[in-house]
MMTF fields as JSON, N, C-alpha, C and O atoms, coordinates in Angstrom:
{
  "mmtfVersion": "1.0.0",
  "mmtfProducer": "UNKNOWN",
  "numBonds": 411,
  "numAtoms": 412,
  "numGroups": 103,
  "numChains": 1,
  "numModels": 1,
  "chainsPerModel": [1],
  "groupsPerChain": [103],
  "chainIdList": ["A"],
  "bondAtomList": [4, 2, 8, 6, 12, 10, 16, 14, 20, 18, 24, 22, 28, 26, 32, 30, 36, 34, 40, 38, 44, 42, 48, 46, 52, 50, 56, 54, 60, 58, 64, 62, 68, 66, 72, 70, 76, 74, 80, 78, 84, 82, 88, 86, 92, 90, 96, 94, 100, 98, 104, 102, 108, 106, 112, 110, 116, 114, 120, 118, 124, 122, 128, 126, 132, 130, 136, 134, 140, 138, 144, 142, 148, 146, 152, 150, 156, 154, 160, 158, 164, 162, 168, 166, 172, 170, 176, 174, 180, 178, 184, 182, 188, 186, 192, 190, 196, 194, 200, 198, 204, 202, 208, 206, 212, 210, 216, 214, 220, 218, 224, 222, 228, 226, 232, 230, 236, 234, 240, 238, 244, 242, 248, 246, 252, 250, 256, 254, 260, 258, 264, 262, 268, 266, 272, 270, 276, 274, 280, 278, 284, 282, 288, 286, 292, 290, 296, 294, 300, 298, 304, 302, 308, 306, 312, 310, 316, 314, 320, 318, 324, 322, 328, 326, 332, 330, 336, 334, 340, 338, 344, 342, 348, 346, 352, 350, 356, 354, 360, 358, 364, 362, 368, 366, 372, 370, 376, 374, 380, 378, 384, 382, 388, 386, 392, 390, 396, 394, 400, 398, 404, 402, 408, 406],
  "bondOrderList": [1, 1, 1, 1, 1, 1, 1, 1, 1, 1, 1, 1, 1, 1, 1, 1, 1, 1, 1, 1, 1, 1, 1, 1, 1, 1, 1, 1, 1, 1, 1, 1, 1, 1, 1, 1, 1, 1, 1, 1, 1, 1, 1, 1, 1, 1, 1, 1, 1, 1, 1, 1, 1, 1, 1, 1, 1, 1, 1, 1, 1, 1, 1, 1, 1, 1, 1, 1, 1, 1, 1, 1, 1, 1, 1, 1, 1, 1, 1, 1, 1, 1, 1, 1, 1, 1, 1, 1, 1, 1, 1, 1, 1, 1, 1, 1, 1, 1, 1, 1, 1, 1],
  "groupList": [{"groupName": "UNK", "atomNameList": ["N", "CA", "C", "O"], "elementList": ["N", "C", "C", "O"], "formalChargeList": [0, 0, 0, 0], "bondAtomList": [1, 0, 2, 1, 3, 2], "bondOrderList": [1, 1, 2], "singleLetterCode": "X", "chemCompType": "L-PEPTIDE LINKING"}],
  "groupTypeList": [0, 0, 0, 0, 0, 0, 0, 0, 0, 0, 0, 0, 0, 0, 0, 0, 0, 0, 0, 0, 0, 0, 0, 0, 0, 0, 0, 0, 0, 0, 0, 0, 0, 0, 0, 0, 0, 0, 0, 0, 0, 0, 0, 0, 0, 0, 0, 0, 0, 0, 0, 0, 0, 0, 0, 0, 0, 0, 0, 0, 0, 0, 0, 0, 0, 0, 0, 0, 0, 0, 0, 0, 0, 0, 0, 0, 0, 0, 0, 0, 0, 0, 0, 0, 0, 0, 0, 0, 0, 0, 0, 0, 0, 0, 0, 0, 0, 0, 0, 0, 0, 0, 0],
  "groupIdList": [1, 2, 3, 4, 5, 6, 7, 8, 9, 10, 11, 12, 13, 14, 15, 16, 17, 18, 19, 20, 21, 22, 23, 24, 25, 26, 27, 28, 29, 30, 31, 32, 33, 34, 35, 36, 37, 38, 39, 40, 41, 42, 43, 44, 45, 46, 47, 48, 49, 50, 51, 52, 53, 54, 55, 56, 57, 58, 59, 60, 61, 62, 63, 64, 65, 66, 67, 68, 69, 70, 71, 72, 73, 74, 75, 76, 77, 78, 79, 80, 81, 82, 83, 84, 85, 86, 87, 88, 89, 90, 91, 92, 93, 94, 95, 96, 97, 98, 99, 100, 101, 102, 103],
  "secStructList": [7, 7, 7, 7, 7, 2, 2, 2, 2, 2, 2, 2, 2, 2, 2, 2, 2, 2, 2, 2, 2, 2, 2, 2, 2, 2, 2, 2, 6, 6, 6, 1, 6, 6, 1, 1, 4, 4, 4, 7, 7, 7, 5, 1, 7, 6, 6, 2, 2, 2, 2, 2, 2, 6, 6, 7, 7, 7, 6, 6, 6, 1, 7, 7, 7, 7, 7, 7, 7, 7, 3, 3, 7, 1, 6, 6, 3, 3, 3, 3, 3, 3, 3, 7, 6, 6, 6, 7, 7, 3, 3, 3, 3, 3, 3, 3, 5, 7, 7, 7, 7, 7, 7],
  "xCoordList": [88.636, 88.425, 87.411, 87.477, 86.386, 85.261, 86.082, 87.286, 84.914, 85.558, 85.494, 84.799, 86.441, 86.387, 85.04, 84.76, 84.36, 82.807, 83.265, 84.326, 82.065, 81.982, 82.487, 83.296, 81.852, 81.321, 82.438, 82.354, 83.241, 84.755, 85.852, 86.517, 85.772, 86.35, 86.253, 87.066, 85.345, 84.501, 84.797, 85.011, 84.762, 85.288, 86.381, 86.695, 87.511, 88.807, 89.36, 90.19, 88.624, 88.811, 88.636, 89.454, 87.415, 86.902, 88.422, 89.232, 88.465, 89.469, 90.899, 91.346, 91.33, 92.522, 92.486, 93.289, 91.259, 91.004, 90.9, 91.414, 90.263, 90.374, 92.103, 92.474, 92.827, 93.713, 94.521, 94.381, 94.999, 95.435, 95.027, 95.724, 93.978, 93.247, 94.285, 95.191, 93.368, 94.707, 96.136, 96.578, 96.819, 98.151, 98.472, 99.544, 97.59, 98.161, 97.541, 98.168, 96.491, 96.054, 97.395, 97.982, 97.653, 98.741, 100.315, 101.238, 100.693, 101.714, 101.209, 102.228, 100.021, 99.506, 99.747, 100.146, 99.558, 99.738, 100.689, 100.748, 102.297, 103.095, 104.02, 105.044, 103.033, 103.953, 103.423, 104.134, 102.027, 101.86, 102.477, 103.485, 102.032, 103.029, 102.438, 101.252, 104.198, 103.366, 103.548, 103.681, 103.621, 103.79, 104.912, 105.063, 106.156, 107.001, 108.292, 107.977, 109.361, 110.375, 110.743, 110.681, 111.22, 111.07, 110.428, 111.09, 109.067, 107.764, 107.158, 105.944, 107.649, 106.985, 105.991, 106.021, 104.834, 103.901, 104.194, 103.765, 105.02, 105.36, 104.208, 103.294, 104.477, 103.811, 104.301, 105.264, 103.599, 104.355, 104.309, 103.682, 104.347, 104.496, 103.893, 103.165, 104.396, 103.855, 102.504, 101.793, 101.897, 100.471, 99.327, 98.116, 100.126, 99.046, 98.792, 97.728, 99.898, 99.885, 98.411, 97.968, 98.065, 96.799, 95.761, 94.978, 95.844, 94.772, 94.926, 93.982, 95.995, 96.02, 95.242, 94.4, 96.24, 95.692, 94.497, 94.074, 93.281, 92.013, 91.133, 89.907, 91.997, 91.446, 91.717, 90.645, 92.733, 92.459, 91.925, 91.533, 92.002, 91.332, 91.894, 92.196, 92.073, 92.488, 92.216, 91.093, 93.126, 92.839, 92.351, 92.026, 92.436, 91.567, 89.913, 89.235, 89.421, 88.482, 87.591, 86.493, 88.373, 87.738, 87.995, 88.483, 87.96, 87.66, 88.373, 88.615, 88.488, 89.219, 90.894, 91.215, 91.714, 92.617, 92.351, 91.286, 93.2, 92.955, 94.805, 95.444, 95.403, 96.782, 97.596, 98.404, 98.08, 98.785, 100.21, 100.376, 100.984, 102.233, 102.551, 102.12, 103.326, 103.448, 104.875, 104.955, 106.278, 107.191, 108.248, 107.995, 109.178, 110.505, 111.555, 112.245, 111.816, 112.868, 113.964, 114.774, 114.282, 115.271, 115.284, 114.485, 115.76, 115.794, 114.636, 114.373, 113.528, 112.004, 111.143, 109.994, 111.57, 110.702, 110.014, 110.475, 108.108, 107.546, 107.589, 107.712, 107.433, 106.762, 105.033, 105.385, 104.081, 103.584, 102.302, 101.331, 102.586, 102.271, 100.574, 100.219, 99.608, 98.379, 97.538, 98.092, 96.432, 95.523, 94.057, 93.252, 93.673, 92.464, 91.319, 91.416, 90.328, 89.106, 88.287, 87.844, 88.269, 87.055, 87.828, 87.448, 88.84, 88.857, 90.728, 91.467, 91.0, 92.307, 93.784, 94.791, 93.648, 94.819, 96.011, 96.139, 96.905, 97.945, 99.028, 99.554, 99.205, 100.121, 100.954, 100.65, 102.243, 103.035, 103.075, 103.506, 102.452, 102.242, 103.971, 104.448, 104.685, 105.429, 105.527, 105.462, 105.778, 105.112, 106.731, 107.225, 107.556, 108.126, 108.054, 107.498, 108.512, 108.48, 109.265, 110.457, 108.124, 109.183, 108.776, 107.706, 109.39, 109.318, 108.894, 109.773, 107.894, 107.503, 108.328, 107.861, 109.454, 110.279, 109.514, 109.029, 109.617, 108.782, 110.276, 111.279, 109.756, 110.788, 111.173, 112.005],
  "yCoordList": [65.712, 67.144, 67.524, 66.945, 68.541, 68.711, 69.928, 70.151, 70.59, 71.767, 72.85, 72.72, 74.19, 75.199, 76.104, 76.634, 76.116, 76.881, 78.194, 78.762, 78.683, 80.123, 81.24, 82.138, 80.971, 82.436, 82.405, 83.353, 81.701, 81.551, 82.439, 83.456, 81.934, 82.345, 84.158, 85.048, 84.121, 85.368, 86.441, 87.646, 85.883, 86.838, 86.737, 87.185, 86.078, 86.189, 87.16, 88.048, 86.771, 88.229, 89.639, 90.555, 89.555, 91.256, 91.547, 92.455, 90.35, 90.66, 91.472, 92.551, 90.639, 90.785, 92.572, 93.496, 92.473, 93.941, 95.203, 96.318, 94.788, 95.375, 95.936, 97.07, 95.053, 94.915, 95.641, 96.821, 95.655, 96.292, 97.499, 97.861, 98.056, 99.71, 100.441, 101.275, 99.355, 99.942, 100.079, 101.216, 99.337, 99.28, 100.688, 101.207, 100.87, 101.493, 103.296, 104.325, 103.264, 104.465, 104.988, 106.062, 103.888, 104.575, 104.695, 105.001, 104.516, 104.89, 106.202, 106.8, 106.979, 107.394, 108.615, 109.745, 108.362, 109.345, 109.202, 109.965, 108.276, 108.875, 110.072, 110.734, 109.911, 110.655, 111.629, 112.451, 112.186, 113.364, 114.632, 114.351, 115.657, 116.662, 116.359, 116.104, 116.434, 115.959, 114.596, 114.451, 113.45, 112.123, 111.962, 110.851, 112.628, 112.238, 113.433, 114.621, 113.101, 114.428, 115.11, 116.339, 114.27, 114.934, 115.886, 116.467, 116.324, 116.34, 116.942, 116.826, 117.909, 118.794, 119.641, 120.139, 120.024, 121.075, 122.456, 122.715, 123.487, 124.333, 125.357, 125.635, 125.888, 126.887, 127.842, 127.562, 129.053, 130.176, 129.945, 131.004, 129.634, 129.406, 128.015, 127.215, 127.892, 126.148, 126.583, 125.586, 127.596, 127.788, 127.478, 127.256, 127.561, 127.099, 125.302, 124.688, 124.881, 123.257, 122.185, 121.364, 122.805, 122.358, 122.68, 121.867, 123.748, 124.491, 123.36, 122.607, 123.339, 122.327, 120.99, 120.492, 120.524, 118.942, 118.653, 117.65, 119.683, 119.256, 119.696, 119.807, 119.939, 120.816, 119.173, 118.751, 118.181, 117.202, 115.964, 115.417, 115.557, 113.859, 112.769, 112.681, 111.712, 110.299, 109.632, 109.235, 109.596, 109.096, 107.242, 106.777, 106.569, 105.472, 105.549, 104.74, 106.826, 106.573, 107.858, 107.84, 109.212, 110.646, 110.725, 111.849, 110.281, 110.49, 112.181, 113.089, 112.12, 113.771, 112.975, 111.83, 113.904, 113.533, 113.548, 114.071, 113.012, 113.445, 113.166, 112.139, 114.744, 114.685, 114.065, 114.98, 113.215, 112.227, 112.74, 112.627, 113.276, 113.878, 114.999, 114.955, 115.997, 117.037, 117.6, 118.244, 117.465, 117.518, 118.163, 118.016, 118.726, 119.488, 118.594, 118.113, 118.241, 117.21, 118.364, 117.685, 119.682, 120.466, 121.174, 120.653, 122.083, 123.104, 123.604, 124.042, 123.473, 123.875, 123.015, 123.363, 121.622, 120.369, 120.134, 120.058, 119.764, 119.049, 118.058, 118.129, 117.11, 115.75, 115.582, 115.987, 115.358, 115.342, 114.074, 114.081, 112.9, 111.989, 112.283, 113.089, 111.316, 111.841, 110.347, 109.471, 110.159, 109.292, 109.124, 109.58, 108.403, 108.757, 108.733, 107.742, 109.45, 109.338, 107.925, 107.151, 107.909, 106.799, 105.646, 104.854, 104.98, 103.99, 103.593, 102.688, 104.429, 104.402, 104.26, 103.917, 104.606, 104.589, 105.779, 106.921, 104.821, 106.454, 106.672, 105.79, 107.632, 108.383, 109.588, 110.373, 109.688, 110.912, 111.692, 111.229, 113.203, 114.313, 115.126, 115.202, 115.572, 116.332, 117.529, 117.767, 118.948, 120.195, 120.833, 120.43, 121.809, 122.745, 124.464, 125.086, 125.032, 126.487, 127.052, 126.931, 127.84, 128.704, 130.556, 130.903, 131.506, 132.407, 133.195, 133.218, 134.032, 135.19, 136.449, 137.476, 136.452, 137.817, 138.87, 138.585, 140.202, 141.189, 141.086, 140.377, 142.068, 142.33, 143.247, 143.846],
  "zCoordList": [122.045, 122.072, 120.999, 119.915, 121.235, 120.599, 119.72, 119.6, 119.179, 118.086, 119.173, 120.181, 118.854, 120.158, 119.812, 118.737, 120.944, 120.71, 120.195, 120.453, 119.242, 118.683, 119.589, 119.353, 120.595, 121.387, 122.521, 123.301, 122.713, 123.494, 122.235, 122.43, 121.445, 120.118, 119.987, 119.736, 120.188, 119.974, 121.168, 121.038, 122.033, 123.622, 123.9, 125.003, 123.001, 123.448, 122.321, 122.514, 120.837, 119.78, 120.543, 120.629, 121.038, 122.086, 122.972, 122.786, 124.053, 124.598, 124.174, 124.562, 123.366, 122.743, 122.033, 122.163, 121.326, 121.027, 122.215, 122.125, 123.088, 124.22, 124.403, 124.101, 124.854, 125.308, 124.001, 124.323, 123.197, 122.497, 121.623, 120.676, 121.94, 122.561, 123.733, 123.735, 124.979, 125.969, 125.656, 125.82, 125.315, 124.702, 123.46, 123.149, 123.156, 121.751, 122.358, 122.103, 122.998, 124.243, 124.747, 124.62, 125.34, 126.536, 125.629, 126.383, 124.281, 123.781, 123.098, 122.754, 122.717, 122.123, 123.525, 123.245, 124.477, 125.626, 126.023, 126.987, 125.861, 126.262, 125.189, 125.354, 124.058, 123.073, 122.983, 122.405, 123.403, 123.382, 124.421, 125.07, 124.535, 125.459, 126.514, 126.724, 127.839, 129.113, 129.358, 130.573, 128.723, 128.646, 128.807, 129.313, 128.61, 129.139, 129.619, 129.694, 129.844, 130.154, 129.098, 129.051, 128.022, 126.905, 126.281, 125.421, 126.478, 126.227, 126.822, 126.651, 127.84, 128.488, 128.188, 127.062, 129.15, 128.93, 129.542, 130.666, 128.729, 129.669, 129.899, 129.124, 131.224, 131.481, 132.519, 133.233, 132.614, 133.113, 134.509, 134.498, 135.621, 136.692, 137.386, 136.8, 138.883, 139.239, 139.557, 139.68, 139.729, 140.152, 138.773, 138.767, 137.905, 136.566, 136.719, 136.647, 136.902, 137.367, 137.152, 136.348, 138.394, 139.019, 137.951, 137.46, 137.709, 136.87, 135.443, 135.202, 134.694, 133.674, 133.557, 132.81, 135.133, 135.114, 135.312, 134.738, 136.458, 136.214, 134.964, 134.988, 133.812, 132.482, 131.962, 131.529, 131.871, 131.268, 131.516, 132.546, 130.113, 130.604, 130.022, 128.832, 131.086, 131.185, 129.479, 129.166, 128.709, 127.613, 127.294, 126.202, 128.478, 128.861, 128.638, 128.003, 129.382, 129.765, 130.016, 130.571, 129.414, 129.418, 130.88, 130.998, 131.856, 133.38, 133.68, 132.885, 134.62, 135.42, 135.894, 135.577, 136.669, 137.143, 138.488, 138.817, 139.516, 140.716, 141.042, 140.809, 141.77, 142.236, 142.71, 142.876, 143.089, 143.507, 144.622, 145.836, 143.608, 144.024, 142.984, 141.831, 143.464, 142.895, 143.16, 144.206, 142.265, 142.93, 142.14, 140.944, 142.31, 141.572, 141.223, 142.121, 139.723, 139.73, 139.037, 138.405, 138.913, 138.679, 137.611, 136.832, 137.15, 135.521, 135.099, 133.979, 136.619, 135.719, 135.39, 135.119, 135.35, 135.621, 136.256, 137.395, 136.135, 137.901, 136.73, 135.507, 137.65, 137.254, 138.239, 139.347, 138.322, 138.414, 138.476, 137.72, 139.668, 139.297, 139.777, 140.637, 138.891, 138.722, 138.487, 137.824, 138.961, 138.773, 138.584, 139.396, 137.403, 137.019, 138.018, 138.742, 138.282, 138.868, 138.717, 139.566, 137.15, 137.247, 136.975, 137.837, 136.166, 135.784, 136.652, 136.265, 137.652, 138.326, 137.779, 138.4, 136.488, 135.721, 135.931, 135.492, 136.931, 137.17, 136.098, 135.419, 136.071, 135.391, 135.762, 136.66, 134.846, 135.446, 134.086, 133.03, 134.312, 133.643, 133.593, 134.726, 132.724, 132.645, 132.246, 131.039, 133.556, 132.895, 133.25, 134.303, 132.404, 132.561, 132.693, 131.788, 133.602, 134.046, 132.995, 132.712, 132.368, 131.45, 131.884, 131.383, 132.588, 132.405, 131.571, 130.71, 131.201, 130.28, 130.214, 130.706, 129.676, 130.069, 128.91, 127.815, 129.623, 128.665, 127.238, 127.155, 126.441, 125.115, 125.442, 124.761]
}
């Protein structure tokens, strides 16, 4: 066995970095609001929904969202499963209905 070449060495460092970007991205988005049930994005009715999700972006890759499923899991919950435009990374958005009652 010869010595392991530089530049193998070198593209499995990139890799690995790569790969733990992605990794540390996508905990980074499930903890923000929305990432999970816990964590809801509330807003005043399901018609804002839509309006939100094409306001954000795929923390992979900046991309847009594109809708997937859009659905009532109970108490004011959607879940909202969603997938990136450019780089196809799906995800489920968590938004809650909260009423504006006057004072």
């Amino acid at each position: 066995m010869g010595k392991k070449r530089p530049e193998r060495t070198e593209r499995r460092a990139r890799e690995r970095a790569v790969r733990d970007l992605v990794r540390d991205r996508e905990k980074l988005a499930k903890l923000s609001p929305g990432g999970a049930a816990e964590r809801p994005i509330t807003v005043p009715s399901s018609a804002v929904i839509e309006v939100r999700i094409h306001g954000m972006t795929c923390p992979q890759c900046e991309g847009r969202y594109k809708i997937v499923d859009h659905r009532s899991a109970g108490q004011g919950m959607r879940p909202v499963d969603v997938r990136c435009d450019r780089c196809g990374t799906p995800r489920t958005l968590w938004f809650k209905i909260v009423e504006d009652l006057p004072n």
